[in-house]
C-alpha positions as CSV (number, residue, x, y, z in Angstrom):
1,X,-14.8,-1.6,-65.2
2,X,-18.3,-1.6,-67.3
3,X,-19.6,-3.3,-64.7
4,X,-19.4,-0.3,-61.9
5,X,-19.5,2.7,-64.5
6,X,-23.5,1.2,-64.8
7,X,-23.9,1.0,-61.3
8,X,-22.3,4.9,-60.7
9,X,-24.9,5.6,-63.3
10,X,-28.0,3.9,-61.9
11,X,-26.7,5.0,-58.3
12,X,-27.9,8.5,-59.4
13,X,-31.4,7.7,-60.3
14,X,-31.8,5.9,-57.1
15,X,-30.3,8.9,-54.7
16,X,-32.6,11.2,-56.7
17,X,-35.3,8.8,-55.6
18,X,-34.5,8.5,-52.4
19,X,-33.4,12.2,-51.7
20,X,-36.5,13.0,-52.7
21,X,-38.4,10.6,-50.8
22,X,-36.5,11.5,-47.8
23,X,-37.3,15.7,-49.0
24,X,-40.8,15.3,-49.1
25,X,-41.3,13.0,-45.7
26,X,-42.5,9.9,-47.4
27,X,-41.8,6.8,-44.6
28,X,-43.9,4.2,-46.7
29,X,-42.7,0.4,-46.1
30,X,-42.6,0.0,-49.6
31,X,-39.7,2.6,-50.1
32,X,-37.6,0.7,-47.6
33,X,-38.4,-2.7,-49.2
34,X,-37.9,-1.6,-52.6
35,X,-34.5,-0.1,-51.7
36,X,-32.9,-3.4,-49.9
37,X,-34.5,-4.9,-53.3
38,X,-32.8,-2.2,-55.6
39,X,-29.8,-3.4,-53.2
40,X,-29.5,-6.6,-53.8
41,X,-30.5,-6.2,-57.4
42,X,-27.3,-4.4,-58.0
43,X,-25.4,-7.1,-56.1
44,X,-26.5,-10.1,-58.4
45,X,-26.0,-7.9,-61.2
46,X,-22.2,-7.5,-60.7
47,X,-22.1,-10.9,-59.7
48,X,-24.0,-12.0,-62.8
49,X,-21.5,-9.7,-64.9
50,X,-18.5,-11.3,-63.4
51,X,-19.4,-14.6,-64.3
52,X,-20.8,-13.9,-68.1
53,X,-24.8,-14.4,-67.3
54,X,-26.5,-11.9,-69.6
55,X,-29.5,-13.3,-68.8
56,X,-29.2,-13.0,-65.0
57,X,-27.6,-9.8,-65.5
58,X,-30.8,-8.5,-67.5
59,X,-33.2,-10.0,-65.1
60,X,-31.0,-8.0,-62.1
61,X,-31.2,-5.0,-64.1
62,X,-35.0,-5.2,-64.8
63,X,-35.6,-5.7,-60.9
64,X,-33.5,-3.0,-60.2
65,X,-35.2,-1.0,-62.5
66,X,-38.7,-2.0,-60.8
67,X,-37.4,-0.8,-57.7
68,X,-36.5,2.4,-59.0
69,X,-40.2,2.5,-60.0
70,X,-42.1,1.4,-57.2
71,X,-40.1,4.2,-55.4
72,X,-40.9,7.3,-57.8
73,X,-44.6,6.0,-57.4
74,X,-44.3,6.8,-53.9
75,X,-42.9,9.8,-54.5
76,X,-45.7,10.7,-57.5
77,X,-49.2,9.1,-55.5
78,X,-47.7,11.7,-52.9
């Protein structure tokens, strides 16, 4: 149950991001790469948090969170 409330709550940030993206017209390659990477980030994160990996659940997390950045900086060098 822990495990999804964190993604509802990072699912914001990254619609935000994207909306926005979206909003303003930006088509860059690296907003579609770092969203299948924000993805799948999410994806070994639950996995990670089903089998008891906080280390692999961090490192999910932190790349998720990278994606999530590389995105904004789109949005920002814009």
């Amino acid at each position: 149950m822990r495990a999804h409330a964190n993604a509802v709550e990072n699912l914001v940030v990254f619609a935000a991001l994207v909306l926005t993206a979206n909003a303003a017209g930006i088509s860059a390659p690296a907003l579609g790469t770092a969203a299948m990477v924000y993805f799948w980030a999410r994806v070994v994160r639950a996995a990670a948090y089903v089998a008891k990996l906080p280390w692999v659940r961090t490192l999910g997390f932190a790349i998720g969170w990278f994606a999530c950045a590389v995105i904004a900086r789109q949005i920002l060098v814009r």
